[in-house]
mmCIF file of the protein (N, C-alpha, C, O) and its ligand, coordinates in Angstrom:
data_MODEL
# 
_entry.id   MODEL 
# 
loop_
_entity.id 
_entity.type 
_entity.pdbx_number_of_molecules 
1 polymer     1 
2 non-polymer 1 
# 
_entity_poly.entity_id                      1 
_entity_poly.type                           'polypeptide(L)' 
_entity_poly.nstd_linkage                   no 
_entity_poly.nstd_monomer                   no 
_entity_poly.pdbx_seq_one_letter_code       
;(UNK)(UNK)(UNK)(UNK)(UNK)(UNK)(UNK)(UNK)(UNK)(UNK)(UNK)(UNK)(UNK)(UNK)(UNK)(UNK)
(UNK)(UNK)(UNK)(UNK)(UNK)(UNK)(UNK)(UNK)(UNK)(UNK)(UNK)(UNK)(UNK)(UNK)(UNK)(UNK)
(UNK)(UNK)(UNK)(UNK)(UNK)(UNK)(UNK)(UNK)(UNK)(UNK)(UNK)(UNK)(UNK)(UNK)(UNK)(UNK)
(UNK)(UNK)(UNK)(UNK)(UNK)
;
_entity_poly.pdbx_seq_one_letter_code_can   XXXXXXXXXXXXXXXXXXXXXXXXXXXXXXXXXXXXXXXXXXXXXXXXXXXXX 
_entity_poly.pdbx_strand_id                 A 
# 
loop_
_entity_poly_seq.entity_id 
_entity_poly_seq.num 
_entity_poly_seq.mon_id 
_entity_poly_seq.hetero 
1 1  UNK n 
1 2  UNK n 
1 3  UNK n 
1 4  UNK n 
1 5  UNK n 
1 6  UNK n 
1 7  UNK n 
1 8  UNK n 
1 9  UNK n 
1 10 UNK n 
1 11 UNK n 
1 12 UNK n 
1 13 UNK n 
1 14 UNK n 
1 15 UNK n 
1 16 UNK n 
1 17 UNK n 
1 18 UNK n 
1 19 UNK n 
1 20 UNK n 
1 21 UNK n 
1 22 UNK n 
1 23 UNK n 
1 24 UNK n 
1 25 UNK n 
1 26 UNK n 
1 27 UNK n 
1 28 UNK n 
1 29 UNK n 
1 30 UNK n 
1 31 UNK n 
1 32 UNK n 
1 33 UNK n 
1 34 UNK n 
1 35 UNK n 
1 36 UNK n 
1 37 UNK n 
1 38 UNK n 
1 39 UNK n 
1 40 UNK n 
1 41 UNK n 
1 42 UNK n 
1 43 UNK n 
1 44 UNK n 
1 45 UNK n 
1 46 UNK n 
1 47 UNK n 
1 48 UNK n 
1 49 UNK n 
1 50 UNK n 
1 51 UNK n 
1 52 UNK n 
1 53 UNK n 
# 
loop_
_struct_asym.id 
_struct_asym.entity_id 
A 1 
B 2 
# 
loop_
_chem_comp.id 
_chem_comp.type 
_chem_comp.mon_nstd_flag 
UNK 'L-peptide linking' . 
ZN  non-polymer         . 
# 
_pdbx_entity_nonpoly.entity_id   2 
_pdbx_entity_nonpoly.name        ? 
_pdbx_entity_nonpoly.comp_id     ZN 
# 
_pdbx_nonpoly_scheme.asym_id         B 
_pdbx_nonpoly_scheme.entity_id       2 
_pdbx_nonpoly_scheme.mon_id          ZN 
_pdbx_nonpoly_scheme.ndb_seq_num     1 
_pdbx_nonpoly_scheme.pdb_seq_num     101 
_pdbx_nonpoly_scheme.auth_seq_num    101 
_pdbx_nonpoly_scheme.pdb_mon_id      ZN 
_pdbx_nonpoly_scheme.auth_mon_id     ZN 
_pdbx_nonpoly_scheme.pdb_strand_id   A 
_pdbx_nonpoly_scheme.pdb_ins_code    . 
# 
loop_
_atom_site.group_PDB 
_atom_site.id 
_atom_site.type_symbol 
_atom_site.label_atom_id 
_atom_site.label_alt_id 
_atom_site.label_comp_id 
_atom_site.label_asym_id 
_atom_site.label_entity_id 
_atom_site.label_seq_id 
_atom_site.pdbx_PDB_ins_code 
_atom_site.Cartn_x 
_atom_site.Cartn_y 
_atom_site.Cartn_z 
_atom_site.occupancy 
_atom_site.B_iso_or_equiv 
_atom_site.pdbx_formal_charge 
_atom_site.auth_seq_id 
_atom_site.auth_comp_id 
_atom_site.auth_asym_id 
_atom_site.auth_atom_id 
_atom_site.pdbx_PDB_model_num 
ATOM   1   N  N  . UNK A 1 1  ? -26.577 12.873  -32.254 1.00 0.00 ? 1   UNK A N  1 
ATOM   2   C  CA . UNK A 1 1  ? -27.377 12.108  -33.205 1.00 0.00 ? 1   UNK A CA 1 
ATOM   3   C  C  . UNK A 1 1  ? -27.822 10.805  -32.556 1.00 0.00 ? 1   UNK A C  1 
ATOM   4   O  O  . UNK A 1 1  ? -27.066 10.267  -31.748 1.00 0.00 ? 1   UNK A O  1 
ATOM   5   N  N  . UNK A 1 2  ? -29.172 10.183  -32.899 1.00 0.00 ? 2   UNK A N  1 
ATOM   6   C  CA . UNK A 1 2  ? -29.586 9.311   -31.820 1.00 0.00 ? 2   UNK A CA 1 
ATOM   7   C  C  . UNK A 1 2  ? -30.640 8.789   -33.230 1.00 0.00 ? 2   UNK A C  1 
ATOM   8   O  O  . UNK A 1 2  ? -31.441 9.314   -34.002 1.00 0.00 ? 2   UNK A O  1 
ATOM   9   N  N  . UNK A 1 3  ? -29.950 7.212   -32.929 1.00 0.00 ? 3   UNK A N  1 
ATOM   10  C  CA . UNK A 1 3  ? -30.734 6.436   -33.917 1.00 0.00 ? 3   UNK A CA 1 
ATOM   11  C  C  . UNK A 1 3  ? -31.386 5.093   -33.422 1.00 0.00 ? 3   UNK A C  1 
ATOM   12  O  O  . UNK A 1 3  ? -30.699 4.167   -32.991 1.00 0.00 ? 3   UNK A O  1 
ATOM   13  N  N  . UNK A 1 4  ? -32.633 5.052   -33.503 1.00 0.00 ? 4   UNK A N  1 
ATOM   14  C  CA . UNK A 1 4  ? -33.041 4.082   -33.213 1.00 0.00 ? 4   UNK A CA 1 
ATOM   15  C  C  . UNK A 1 4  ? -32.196 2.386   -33.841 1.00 0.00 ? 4   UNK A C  1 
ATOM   16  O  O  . UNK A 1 4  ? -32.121 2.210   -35.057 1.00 0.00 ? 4   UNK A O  1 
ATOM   17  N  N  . UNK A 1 5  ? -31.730 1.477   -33.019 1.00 0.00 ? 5   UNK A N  1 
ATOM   18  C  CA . UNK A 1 5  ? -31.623 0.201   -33.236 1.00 0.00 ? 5   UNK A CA 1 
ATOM   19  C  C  . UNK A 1 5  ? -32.626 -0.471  -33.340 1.00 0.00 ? 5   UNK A C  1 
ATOM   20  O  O  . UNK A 1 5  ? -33.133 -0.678  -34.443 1.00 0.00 ? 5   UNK A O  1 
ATOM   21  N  N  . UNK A 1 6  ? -33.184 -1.010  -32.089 1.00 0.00 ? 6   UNK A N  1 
ATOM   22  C  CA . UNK A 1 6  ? -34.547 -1.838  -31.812 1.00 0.00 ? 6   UNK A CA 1 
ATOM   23  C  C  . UNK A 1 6  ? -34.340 -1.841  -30.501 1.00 0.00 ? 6   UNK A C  1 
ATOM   24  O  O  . UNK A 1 6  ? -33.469 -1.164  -29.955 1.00 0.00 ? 6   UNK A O  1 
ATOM   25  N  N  . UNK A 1 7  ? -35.505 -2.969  -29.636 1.00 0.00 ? 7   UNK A N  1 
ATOM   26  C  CA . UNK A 1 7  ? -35.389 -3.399  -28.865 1.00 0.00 ? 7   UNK A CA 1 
ATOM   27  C  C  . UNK A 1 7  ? -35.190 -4.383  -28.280 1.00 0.00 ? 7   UNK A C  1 
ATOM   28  O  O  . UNK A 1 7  ? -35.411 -5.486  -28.779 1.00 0.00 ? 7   UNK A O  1 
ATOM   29  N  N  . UNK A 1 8  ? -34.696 -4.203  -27.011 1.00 0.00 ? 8   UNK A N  1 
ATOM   30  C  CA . UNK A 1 8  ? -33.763 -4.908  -25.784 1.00 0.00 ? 8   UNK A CA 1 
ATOM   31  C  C  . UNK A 1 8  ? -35.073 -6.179  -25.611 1.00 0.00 ? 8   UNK A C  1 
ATOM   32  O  O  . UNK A 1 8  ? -36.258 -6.017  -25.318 1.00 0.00 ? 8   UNK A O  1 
ATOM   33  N  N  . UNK A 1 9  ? -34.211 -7.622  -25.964 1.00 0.00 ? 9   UNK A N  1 
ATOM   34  C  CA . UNK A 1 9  ? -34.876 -8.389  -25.893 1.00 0.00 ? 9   UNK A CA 1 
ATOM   35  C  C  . UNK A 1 9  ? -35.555 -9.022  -24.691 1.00 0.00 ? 9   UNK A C  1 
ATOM   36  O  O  . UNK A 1 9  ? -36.426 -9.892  -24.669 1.00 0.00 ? 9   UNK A O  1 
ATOM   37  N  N  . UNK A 1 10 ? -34.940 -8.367  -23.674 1.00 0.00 ? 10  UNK A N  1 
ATOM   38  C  CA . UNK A 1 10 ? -35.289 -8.821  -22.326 1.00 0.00 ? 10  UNK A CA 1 
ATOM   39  C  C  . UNK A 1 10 ? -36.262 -7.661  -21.390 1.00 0.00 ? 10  UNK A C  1 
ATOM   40  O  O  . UNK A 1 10 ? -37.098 -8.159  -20.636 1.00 0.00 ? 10  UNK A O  1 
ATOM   41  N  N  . UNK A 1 11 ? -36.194 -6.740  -21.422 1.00 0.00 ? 11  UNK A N  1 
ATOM   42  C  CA . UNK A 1 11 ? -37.443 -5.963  -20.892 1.00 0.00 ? 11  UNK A CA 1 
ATOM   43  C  C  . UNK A 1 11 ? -37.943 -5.244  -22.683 1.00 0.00 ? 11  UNK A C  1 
ATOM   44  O  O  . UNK A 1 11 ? -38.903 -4.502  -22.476 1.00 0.00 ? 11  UNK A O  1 
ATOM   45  N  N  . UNK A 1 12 ? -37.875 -5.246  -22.989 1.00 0.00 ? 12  UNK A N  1 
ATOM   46  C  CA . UNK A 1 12 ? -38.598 -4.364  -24.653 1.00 0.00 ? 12  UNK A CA 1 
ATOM   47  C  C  . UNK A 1 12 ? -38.366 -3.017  -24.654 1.00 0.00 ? 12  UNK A C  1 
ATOM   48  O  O  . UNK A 1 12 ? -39.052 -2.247  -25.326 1.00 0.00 ? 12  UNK A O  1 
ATOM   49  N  N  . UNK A 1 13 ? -37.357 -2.625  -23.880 1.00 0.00 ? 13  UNK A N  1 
ATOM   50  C  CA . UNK A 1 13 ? -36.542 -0.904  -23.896 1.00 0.00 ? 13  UNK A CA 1 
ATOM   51  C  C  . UNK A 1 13 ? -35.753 -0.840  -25.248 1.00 0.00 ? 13  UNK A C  1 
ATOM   52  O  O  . UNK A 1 13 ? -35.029 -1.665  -25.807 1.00 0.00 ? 13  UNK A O  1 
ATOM   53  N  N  . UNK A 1 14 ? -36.172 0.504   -25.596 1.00 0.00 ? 14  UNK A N  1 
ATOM   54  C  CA . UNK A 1 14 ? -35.955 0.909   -26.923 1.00 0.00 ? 14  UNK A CA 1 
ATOM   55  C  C  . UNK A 1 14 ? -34.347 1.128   -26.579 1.00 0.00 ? 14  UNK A C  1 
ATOM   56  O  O  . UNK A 1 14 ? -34.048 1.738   -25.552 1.00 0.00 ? 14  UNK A O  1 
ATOM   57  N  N  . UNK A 1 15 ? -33.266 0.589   -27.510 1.00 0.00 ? 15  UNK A N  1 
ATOM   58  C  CA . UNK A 1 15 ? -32.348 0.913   -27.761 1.00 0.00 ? 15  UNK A CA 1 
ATOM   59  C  C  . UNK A 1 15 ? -31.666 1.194   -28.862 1.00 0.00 ? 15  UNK A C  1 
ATOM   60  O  O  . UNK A 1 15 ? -31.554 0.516   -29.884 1.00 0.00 ? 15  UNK A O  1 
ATOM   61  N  N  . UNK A 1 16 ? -31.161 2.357   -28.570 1.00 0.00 ? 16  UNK A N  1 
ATOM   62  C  CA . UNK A 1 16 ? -30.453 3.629   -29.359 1.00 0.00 ? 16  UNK A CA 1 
ATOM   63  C  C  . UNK A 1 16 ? -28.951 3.255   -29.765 1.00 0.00 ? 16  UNK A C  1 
ATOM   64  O  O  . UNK A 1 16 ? -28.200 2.440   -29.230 1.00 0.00 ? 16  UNK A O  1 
ATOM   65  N  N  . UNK A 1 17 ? -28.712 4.153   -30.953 1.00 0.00 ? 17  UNK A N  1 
ATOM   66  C  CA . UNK A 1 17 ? -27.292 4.363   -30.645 1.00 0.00 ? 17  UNK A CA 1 
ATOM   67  C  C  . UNK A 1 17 ? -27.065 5.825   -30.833 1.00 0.00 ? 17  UNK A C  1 
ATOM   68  O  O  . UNK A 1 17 ? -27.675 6.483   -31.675 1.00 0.00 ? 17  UNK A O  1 
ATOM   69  N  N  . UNK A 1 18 ? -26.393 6.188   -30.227 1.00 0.00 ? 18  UNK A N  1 
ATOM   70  C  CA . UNK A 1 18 ? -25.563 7.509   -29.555 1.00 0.00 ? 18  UNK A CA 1 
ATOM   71  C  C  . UNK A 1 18 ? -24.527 7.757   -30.219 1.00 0.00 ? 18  UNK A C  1 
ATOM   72  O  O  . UNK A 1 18 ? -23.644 6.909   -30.094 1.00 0.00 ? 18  UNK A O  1 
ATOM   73  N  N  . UNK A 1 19 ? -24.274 8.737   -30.983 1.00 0.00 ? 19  UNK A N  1 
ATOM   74  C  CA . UNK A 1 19 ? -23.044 9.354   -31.862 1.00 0.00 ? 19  UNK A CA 1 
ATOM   75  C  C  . UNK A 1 19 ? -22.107 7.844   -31.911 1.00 0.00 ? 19  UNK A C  1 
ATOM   76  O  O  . UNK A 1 19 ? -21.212 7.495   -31.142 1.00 0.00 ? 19  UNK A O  1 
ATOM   77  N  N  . UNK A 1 20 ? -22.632 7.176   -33.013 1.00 0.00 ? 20  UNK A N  1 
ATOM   78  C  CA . UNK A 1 20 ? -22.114 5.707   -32.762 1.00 0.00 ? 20  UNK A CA 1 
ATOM   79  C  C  . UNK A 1 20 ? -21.579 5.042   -31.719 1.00 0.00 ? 20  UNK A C  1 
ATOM   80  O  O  . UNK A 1 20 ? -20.470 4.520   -31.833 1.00 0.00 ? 20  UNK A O  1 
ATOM   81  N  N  . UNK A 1 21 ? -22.207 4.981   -30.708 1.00 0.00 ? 21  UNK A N  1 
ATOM   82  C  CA . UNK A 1 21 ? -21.886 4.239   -29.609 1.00 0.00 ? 21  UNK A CA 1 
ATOM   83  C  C  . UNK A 1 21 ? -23.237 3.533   -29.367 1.00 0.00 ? 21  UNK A C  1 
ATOM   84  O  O  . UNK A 1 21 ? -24.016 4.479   -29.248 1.00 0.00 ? 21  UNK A O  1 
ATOM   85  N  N  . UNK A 1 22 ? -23.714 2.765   -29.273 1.00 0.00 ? 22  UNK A N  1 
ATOM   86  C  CA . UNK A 1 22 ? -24.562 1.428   -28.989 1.00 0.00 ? 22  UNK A CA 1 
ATOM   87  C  C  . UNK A 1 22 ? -25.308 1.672   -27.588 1.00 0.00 ? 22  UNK A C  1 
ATOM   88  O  O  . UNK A 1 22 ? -24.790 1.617   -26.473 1.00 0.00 ? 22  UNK A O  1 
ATOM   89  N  N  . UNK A 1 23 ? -26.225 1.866   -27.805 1.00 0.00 ? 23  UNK A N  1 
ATOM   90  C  CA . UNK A 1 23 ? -26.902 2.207   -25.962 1.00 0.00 ? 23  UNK A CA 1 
ATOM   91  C  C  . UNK A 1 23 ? -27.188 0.573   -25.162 1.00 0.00 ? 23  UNK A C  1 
ATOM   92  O  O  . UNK A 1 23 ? -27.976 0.402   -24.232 1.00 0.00 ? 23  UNK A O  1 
ATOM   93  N  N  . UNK A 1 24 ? -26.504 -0.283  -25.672 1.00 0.00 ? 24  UNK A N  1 
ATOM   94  C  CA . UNK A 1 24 ? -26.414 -1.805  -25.173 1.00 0.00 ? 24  UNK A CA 1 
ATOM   95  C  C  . UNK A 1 24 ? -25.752 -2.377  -25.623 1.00 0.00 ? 24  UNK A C  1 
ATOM   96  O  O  . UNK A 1 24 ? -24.620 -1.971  -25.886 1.00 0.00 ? 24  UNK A O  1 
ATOM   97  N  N  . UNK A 1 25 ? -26.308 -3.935  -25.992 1.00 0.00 ? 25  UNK A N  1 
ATOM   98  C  CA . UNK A 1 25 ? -25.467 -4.712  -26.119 1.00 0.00 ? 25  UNK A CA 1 
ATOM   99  C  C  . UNK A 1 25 ? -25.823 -5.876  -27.148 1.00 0.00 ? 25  UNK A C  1 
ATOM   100 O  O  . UNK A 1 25 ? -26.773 -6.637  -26.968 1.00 0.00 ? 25  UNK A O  1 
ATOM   101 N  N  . UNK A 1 26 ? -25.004 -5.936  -28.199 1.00 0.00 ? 26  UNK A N  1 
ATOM   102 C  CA . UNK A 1 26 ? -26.172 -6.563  -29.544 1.00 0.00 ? 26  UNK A CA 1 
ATOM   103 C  C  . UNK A 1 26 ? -24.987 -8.495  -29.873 1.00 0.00 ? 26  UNK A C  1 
ATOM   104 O  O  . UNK A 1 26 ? -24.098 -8.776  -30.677 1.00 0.00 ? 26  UNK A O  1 
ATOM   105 N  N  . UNK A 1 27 ? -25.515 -9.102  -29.026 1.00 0.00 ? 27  UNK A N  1 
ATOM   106 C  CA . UNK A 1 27 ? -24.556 -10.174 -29.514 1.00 0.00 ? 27  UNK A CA 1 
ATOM   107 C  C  . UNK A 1 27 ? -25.438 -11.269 -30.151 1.00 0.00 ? 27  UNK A C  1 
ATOM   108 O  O  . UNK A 1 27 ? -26.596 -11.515 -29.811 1.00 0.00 ? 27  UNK A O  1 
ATOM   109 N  N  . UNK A 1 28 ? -24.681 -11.945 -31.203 1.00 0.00 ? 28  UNK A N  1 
ATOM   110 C  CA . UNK A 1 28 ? -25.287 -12.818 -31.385 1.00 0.00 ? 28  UNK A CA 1 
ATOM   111 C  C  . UNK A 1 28 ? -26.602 -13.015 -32.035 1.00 0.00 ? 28  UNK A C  1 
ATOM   112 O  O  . UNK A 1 28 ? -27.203 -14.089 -32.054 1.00 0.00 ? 28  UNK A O  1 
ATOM   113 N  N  . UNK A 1 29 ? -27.004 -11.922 -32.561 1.00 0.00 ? 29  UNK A N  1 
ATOM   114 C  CA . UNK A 1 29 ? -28.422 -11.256 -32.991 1.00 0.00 ? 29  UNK A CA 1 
ATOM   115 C  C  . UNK A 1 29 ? -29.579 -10.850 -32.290 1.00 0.00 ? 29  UNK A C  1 
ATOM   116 O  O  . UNK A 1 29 ? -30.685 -10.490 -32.694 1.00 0.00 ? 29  UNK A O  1 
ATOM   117 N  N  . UNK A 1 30 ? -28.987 -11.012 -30.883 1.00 0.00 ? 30  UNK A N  1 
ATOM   118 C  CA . UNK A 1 30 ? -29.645 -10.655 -29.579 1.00 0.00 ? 30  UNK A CA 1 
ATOM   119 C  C  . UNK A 1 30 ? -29.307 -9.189  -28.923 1.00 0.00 ? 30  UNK A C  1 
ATOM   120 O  O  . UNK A 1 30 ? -28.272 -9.078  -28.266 1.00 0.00 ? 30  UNK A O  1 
ATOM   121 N  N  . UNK A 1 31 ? -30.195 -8.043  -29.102 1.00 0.00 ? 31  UNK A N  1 
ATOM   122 C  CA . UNK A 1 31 ? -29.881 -6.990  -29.036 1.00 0.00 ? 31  UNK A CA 1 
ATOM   123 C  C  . UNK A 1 31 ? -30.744 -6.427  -27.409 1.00 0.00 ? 31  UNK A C  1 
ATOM   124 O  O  . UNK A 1 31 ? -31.935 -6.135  -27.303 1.00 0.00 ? 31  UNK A O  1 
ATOM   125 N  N  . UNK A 1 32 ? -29.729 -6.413  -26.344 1.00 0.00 ? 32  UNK A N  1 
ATOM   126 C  CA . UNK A 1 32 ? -30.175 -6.528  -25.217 1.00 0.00 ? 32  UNK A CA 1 
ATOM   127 C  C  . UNK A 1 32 ? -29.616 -4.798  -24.194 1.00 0.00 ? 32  UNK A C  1 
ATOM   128 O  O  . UNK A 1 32 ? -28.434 -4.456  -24.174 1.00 0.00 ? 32  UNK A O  1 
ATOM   129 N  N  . UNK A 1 33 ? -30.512 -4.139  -23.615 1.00 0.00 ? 33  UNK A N  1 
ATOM   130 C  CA . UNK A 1 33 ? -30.206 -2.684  -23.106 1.00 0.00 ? 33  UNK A CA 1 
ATOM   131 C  C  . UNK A 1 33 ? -29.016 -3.143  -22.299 1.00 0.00 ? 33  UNK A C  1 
ATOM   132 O  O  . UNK A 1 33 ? -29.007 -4.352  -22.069 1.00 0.00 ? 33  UNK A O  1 
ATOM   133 N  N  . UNK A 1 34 ? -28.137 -2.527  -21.882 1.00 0.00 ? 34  UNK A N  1 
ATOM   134 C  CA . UNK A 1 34 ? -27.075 -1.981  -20.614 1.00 0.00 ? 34  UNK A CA 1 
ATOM   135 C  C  . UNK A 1 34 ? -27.222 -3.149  -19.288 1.00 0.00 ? 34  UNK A C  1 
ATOM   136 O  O  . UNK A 1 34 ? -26.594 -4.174  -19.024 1.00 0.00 ? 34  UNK A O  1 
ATOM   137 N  N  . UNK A 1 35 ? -28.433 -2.401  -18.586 1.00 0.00 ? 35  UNK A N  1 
ATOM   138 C  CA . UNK A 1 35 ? -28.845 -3.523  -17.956 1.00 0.00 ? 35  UNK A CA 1 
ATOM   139 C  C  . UNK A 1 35 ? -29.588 -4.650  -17.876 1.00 0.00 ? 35  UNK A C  1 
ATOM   140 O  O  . UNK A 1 35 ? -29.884 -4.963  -16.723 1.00 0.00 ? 35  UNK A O  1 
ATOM   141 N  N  . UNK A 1 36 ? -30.028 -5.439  -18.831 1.00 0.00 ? 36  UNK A N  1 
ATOM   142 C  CA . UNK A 1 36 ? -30.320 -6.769  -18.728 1.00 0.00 ? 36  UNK A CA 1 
ATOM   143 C  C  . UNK A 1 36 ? -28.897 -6.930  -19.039 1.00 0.00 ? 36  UNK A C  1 
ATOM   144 O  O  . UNK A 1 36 ? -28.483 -8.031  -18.676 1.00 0.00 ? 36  UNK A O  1 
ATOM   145 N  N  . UNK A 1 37 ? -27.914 -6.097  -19.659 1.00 0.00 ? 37  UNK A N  1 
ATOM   146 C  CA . UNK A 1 37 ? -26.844 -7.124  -20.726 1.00 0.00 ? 37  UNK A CA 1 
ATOM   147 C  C  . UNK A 1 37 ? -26.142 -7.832  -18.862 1.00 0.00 ? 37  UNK A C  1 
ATOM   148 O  O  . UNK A 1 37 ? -25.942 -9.026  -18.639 1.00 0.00 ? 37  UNK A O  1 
ATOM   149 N  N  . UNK A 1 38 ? -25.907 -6.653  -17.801 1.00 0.00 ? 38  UNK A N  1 
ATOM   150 C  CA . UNK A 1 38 ? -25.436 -6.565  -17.009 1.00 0.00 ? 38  UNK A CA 1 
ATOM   151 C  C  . UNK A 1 38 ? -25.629 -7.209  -15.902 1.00 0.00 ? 38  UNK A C  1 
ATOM   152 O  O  . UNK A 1 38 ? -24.841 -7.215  -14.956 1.00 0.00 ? 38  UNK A O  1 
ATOM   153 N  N  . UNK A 1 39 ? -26.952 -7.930  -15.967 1.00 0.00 ? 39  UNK A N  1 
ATOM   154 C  CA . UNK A 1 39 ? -27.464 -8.738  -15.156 1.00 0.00 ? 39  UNK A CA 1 
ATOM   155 C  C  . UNK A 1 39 ? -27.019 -9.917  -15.523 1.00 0.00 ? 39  UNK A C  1 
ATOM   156 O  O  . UNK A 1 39 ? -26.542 -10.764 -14.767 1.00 0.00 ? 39  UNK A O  1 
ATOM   157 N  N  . UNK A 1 40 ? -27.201 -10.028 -17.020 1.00 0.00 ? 40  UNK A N  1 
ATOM   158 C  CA . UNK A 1 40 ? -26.139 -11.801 -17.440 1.00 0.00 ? 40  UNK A CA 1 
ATOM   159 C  C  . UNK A 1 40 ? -25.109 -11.889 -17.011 1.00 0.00 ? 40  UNK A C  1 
ATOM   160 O  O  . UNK A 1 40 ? -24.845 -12.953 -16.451 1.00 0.00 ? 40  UNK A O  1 
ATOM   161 N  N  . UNK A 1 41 ? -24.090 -10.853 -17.071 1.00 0.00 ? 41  UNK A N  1 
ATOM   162 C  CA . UNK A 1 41 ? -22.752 -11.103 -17.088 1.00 0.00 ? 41  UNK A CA 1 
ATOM   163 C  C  . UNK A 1 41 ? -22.753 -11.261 -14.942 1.00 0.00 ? 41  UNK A C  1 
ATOM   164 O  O  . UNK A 1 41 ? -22.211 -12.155 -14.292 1.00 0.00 ? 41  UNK A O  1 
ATOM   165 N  N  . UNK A 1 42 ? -23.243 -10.521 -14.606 1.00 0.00 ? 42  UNK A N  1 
ATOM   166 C  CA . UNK A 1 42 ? -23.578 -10.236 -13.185 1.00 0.00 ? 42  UNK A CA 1 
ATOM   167 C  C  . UNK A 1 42 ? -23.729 -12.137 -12.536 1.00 0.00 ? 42  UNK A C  1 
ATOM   168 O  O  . UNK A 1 42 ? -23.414 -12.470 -11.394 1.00 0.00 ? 42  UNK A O  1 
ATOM   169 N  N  . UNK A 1 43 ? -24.016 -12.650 -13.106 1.00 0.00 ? 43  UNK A N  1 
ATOM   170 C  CA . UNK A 1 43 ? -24.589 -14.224 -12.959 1.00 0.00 ? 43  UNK A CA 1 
ATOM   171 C  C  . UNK A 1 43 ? -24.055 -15.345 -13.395 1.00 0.00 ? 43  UNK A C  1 
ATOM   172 O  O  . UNK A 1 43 ? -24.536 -16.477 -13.438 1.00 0.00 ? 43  UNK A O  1 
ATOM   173 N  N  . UNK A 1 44 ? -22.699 -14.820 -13.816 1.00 0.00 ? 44  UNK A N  1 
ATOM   174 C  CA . UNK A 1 44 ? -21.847 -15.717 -14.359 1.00 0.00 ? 44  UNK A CA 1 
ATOM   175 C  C  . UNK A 1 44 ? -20.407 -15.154 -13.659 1.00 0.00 ? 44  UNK A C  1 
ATOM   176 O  O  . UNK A 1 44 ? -20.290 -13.933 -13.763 1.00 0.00 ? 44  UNK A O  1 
ATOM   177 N  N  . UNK A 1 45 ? -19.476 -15.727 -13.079 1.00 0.00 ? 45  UNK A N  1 
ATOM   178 C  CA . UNK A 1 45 ? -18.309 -15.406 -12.694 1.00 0.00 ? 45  UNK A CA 1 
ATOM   179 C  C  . UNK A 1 45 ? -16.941 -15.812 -13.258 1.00 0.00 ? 45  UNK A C  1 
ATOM   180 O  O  . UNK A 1 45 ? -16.156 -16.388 -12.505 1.00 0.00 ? 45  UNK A O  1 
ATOM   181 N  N  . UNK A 1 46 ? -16.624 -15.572 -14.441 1.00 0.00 ? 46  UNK A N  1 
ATOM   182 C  CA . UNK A 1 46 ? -15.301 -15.911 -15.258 1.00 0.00 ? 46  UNK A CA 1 
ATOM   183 C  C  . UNK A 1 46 ? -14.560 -15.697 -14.018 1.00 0.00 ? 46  UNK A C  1 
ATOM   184 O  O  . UNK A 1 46 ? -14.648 -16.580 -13.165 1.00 0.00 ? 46  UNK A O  1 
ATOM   185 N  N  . UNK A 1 47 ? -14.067 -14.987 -13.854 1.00 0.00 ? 47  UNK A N  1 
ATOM   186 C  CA . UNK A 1 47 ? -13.375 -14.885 -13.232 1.00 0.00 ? 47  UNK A CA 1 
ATOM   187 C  C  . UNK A 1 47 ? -12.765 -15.404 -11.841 1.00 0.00 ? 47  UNK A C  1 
ATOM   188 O  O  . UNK A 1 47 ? -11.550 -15.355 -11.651 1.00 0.00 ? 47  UNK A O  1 
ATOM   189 N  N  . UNK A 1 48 ? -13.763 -15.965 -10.756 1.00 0.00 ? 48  UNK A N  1 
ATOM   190 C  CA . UNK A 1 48 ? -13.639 -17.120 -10.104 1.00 0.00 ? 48  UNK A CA 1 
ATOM   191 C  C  . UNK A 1 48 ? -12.911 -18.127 -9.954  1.00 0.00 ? 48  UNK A C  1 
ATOM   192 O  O  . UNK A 1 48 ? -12.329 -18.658 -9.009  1.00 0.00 ? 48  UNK A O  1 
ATOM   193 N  N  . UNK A 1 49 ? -13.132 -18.469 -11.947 1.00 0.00 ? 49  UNK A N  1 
ATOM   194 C  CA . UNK A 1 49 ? -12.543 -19.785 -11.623 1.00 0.00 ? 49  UNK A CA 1 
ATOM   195 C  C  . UNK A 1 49 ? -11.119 -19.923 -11.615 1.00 0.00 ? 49  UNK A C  1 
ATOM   196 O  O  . UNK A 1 49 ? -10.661 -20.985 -11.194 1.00 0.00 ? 49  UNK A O  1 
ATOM   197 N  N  . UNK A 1 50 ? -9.949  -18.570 -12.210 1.00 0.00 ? 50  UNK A N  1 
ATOM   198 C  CA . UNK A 1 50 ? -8.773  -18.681 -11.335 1.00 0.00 ? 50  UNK A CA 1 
ATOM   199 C  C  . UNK A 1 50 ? -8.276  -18.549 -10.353 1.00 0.00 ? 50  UNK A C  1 
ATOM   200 O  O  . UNK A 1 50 ? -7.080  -18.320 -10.174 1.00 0.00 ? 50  UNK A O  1 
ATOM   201 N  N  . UNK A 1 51 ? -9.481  -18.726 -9.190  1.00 0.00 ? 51  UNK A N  1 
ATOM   202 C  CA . UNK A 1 51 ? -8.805  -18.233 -8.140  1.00 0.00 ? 51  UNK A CA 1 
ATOM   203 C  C  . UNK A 1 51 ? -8.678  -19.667 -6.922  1.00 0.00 ? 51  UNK A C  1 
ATOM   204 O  O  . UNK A 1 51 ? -8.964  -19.696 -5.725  1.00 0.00 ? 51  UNK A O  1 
ATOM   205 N  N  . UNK A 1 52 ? -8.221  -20.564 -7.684  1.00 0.00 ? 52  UNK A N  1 
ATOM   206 C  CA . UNK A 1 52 ? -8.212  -22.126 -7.015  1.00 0.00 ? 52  UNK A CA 1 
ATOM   207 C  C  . UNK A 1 52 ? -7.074  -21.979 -6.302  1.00 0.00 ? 52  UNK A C  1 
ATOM   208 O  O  . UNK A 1 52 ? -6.326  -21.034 -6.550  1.00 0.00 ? 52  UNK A O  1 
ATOM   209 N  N  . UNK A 1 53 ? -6.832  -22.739 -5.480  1.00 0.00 ? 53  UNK A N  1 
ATOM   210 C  CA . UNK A 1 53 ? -5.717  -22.000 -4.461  1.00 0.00 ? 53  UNK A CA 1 
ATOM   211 C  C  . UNK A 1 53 ? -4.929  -23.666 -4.578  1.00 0.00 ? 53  UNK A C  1 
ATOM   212 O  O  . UNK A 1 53 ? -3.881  -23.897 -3.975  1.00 0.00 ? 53  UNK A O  1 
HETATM 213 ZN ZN . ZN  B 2 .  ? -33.330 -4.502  -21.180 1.00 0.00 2 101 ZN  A ZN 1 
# 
C-alpha cells in the first residue's frame, strides 16, 4: 500500500509512505526525501565532538 504524503522540501520528490513506513523524513513540519534528509545530517558531526582527547 503506497500513500502519497507530499513533497520533499528540498528537491520537490514526491514522498510516499510504504505499508506505514515514511519514504523520508518529516520533522518539524518539514517533510524532506531520504536523501536530502541525509545530506543534513551528512554536514553536521554529533558525534565528533566526543572525541576530545
Ligand atoms: Zn529530497
Amino acid at each position: 500500500m503506497r500513500e502519497l504524503v507530499g513533497t520533499c522540501e528540498s528537491c520537490g520528490k514526491d514522498v510516499f509512505c510504504l505499508d506505514g513506513f515514511l519514504n523520508g523524513v518529516s520533522e518539524a513540519g518539514r517533510l524532506e526525501c531520504f536523501q536530502c534528509a541525509d545530506v543534513e545530517e551528512g554536514s553536521v558531526h554529533p558525534q565528533d565532538q566526543g572525541n576530545s582527547e
